[in-house]
C-alpha positions as CSV (number, residue, x, y, z in Angstrom):
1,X,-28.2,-6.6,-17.3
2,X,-26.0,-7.3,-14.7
3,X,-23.0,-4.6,-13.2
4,X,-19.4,-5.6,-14.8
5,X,-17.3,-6.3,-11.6
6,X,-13.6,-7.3,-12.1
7,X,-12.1,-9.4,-9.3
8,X,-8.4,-8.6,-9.6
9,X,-5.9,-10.9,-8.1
10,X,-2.5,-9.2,-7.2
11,X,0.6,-10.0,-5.8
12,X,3.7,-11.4,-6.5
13,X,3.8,-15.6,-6.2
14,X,8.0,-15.2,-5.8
15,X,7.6,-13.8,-2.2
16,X,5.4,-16.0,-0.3
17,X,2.3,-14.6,1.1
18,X,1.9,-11.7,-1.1
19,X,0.6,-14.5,-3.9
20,X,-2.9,-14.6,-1.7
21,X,-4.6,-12.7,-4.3
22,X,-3.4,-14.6,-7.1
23,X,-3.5,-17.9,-5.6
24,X,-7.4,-16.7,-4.2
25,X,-8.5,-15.6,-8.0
26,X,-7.6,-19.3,-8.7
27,X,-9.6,-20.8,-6.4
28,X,-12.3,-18.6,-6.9
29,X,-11.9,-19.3,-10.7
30,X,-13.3,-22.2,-10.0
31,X,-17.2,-21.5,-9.3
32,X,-19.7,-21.3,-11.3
33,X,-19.9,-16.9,-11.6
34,X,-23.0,-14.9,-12.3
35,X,-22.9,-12.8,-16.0
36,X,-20.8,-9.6,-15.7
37,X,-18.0,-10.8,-13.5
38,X,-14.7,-11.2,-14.4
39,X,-11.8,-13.2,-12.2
40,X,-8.3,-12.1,-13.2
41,X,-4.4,-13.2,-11.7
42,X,-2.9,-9.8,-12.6
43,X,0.0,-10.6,-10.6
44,X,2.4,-7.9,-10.9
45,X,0.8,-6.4,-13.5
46,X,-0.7,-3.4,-12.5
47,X,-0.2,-1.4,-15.6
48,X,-2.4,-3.8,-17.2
49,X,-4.6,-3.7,-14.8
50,X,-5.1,0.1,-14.5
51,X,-6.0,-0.2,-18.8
52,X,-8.1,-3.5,-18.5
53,X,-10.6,-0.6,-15.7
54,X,-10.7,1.4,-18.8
55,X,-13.2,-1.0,-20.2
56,X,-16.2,0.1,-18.0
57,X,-16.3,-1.6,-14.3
58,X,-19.1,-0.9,-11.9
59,X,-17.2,-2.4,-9.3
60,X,-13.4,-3.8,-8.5
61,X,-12.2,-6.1,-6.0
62,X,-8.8,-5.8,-4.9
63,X,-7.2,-9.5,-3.5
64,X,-4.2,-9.0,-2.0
65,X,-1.8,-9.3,0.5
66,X,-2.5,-6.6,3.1
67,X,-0.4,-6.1,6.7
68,X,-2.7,-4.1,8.9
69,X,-1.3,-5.8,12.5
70,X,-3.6,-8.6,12.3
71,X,-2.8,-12.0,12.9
72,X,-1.3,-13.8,9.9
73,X,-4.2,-15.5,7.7
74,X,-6.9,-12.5,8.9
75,X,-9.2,-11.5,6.2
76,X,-10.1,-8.3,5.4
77,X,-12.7,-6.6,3.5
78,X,-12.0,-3.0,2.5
79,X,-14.3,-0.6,1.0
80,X,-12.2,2.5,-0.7
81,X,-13.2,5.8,-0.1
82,X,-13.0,8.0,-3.2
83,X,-9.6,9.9,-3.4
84,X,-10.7,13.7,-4.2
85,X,-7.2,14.4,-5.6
86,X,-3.4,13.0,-5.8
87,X,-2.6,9.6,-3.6
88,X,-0.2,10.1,-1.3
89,X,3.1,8.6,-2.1
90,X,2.1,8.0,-5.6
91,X,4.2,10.8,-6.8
92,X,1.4,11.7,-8.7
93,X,1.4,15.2,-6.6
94,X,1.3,18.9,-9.0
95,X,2.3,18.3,-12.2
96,X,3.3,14.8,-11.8
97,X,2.3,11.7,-13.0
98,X,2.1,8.3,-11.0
99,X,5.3,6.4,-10.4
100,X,5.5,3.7,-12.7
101,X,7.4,0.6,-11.8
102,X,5.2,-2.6,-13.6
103,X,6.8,-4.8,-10.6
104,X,6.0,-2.7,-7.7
105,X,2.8,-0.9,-8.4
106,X,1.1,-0.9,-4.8
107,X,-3.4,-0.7,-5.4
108,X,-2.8,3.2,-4.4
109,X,-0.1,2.9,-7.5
110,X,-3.0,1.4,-10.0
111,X,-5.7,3.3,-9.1
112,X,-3.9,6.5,-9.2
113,X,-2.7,5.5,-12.9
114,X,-6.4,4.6,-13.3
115,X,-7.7,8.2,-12.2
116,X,-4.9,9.5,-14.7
117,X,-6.0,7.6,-18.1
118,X,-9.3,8.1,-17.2
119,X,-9.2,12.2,-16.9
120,X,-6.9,11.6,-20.4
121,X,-9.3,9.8,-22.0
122,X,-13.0,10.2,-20.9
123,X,-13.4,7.1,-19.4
124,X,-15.2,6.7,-16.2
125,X,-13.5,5.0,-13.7
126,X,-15.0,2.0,-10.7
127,X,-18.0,3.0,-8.6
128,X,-17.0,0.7,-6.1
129,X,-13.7,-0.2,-5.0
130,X,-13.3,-3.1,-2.1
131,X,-9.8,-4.6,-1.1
132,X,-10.5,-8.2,-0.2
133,X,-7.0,-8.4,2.2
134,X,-5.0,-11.0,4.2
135,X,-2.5,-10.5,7.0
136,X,0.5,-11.6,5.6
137,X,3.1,-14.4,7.7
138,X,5.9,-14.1,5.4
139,X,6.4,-11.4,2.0
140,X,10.6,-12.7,1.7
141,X,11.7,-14.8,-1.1
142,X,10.1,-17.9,-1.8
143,X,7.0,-19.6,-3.5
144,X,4.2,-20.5,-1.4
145,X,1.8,-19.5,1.1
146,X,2.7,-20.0,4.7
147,X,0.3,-21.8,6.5
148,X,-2.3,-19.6,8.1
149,X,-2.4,-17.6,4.4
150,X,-3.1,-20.6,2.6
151,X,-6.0,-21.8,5.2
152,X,-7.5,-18.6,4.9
153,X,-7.7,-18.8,0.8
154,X,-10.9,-21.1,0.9
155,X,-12.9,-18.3,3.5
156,X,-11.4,-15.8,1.1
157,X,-13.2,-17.4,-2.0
158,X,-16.4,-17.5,0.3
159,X,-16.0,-13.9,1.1
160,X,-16.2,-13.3,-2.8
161,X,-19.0,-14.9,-3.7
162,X,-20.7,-13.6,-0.5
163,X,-20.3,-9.8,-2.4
164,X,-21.6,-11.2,-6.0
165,X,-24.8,-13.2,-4.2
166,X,-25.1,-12.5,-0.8
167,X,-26.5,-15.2,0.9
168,X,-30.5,-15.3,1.6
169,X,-31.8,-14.4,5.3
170,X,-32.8,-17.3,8.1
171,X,-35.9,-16.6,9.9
172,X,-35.2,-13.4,11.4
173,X,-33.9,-11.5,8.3
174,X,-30.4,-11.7,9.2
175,X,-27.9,-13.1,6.6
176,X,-26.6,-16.3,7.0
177,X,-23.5,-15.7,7.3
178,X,-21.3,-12.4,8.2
179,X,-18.7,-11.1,5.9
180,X,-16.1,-9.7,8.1
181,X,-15.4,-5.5,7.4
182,X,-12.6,-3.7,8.3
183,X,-13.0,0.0,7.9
């Protein structure tokens, strides 16, 4: 049996480059996928989101908008290192509970909500967390992806289907193509 993985597109399509995840999970909808996986355009529905993980993941990947000071249109690919307690800026600090805005829930937001239902009910959370990222151009008002986002979607969808079936090894056992990893 194959791992569940959930490939979760996020972002909101009304302010121009932050719909990369959900114009990416389109795209990627789009190819044949291996048993197990699931492509979702959660948009700004992270609440949603956080109670679809409930159903038993092995692995989540994050697409989203992501400024890190790269060049608009660079990908990234995150992995997320396990959060021993509260995320910072979550508001989910001593006796607190995540802040809970359905329109402005950032992936820290979601997964801290995650860790929250899952302690409540029993339910175990991702082993693996990636962020598959984009350097944003433009997150104002306005549908559509600027240029450099939108010619970045395509190497995006590669970069997925790279981490369900990674490409076979040439020759000399190295893969055939790189994915790119930001730490």
């Amino acid at each position: 049996m194959n791992p569940k993985v959930l490939i979760a597109g996020i972002g909101n399509v009304f302010l121009g480059d932050d719909g990369f995840g959900v114009e990416t999970v389109r795209a990627l909808s789009a190819h044949p996928l291996p048993d197990g996986v699931e492509v979702v355009d959660f948009g700004v529905r992270g609440v949603h989101l956080a109670y679809q993980l409930l159903d038993g993941y092995d692995t989540l990947v994050l697409v989203d908008a992501t400024a890190r000071g790269g060049a608009p249109g660079t990908l990234y690919l995150i992995e997320a290192e396990a959060r021993p307690g509260p995320v910072e800026g979550s508001g989910d600090g001593p006796g607190e509970g995540p802040v809970l805005d359905g329109h402005h829930m950032s992936p820290d937001t979601v997964l801290a909500l995650l860790d929250a239902l899952c302690a409540g009910t029993g339910a175990t959370p991702p082993r693996r967390t990636l962020v598959l990222g984009c350097e944003p151009a433009c997150v104002e008002e306005g549908i559509g992806l600027s240029a450099p986002v939108a010619a970045a979607v395509p190497e995006a969808v590669r970069m997925a289907l790279d981490l369900l079936d990674p490409p076979a090894p040439d020759e000399a056992g190295a893969p055939r193509r790189e994915l790119r990893r930001t730490p």
